[in-house]
N, C-alpha and C positions, 0 to 999 in steps of 0.2 A: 315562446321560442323566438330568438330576433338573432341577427348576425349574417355576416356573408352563406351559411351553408344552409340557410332557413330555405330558400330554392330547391335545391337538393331534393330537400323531403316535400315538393309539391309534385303531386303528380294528376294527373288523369287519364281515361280509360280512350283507346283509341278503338273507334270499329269499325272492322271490315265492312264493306256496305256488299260486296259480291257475295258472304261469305250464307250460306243460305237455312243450317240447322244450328241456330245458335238461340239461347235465352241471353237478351243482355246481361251484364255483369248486374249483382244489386248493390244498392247501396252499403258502404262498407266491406263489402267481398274485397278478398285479400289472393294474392297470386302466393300459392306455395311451392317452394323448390322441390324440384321432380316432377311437378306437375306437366306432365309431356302430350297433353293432349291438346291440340288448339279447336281454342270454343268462339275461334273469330272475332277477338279481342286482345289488348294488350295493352300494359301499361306506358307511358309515357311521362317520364318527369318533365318538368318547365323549364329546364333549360335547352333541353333536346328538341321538344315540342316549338321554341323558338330559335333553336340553331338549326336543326339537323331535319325532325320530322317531315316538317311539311314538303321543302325541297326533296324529301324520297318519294313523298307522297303523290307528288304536283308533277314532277321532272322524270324521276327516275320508275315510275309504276310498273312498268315491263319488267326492268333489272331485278326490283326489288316490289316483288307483290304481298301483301300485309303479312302473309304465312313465314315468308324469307324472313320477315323484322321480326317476329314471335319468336321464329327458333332462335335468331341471338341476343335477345331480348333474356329467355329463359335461362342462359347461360351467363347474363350478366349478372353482376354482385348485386342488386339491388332489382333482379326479376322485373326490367322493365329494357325500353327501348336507350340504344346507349348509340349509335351513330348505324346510315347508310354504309359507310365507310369500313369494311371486313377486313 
């Protein structure tokens, strides 16, 4: 896989550190749509993770608490984190 959109498809597993009944994700676990339950994790692509995450994470943690980024996370095309920005 090589090309501008090879990005895209990197992602990694972001976790809540407050969030308190949770098993981490395992290796290979996949998010499936519909899946509406939050297990205190979520996914993050690379570009996000280097545009958008951290500054929600870092700046905005009141506004936006890891559970807020899950539910539009799940509702994104690609069941992960897509921007702070609603």
């Amino acid at each position: 896989m090589s090309g501008p959109d090879v990005a895209d498809n990197i992602w990694v597993w972001a976790v809540d550190p407050d969030f308190d009944d949770r098993s981490p994700p395992s290796r290979g676990e996949t998010v499936e749509e519909g899946d509406d339950t939050y297990k205190g994790y979520l996914r993050v692509r690379l570009p996000q993770l280097v545009n958008n995450f951290f500054e929600a994470r870092r700046f905005m943690l009141e506004k936006y608490p890891m559970v807020t980024l899950w539910e539009a996370a799940v509702k994104s095309k690609n069941i992960a984190f897509v921007s702070a920005h609603f």
